[in-house]
Structures are given as C-alpha cells and as structure tokens.
N, C-alpha and C positions, 0 to 999 in steps of 0.2 A: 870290769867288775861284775860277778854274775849280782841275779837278781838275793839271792839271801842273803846276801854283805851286805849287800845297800838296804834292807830291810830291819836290818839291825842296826846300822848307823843312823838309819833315820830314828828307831825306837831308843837308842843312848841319848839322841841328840834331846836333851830334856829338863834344859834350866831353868823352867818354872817349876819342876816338881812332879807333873801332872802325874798323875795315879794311872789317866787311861791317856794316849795317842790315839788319833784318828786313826782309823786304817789308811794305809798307802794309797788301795785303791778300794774305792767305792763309797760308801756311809757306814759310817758309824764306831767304835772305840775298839783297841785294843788295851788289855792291862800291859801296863809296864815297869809297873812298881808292885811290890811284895805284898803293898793294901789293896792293890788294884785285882790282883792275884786272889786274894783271900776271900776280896768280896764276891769276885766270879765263881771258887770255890765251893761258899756258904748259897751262895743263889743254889749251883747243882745239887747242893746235897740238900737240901729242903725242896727241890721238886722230886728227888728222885727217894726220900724219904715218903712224901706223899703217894708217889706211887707205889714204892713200898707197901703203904700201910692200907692201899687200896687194894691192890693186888691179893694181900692179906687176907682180905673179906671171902667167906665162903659166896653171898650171892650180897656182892654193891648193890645199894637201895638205889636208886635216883639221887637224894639227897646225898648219900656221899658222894658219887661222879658230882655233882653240885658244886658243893664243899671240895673239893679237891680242884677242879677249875678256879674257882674263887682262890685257890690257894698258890695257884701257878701264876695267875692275874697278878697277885697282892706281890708274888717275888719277881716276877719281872718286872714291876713297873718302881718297886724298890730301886733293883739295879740299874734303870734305865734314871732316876732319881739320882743314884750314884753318879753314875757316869755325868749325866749333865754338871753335876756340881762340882766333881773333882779330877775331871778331864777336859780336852782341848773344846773348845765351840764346835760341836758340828757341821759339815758340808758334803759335800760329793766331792770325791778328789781322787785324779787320776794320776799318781806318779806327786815323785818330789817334787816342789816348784823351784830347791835351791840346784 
C-alpha cells in the first residue's frame, strides 16, 4: 500500500470526532473534519487580509508593521488554541503505531 492510502486511512480512522489528527509524522495537527478545515481557512484569510491591508499603505508607519505582527500573533495562537482543544493530544510521531 503506497504511502497516501495509508495517510488517509489513518486521517478516516476518527471515532472520537477530532476536528484536527496529529500528523503522521512529526508534531503537530492536521484538519480533518469540515470545522477543522474552516478554522485553518479563517486563520489564512485574516493573515493574508492583514497583509492585504498593509500592503495597501502608500508608506507603513512602524505602528502598523506593529499592529499587523500583533495580528498574526493573535491568529495563530487562536488556531494553535483550536487545535489543542478540539484535536488529538499532541506528540512527535513517526508513522502509524497500529
């Protein structure tokens, strides 16, 4: 069985629910539910809004490069919020253990 069959059996196998899967290998989540999906979504599109509206700026002050850091801060630590709460426990993991 190559390697993306078994990547996605492992990402179906999911009868507690979870929103995100560990990754297969390394640290840290994959979405694998539609809320899991949405909230990765909403994360991108509010950084890249920000940059957007930075971008915008004939000449960024300081304070907005500021402000816009602070705003990348506030949504990844959101998502990383998410994740903890409505995905697996995280660890380092190399491969399935089943």
């Amino acid at each position: 069985m190559n390697y993306i069959k078994k990547y996605i059996e492992y990402l179906k196998d999911n009868p507690e629910g979870y929103w995100f899967k560990r990754k297969l290998y390394g640290w840290g989540w994959t979405p694998v539910k539609w809320q899991g999906w949405l909230v990765v979504l909403a994360a991108v599109a509010l950084i890249v809004w920000g940059g957007v509206d930075l971008a915008g700026a004939e000449d960024p002050t300081n304070e907005m490069v500021g402000w816009f850091l602070v705003r990348i801060v506030t949504v990844v630590s959101l998502l990383f919020s998410i994740c903890l709460a409505k995905g697996e426990k995280p660890h380092w993991q190399w491969g399935n253990k089943k």
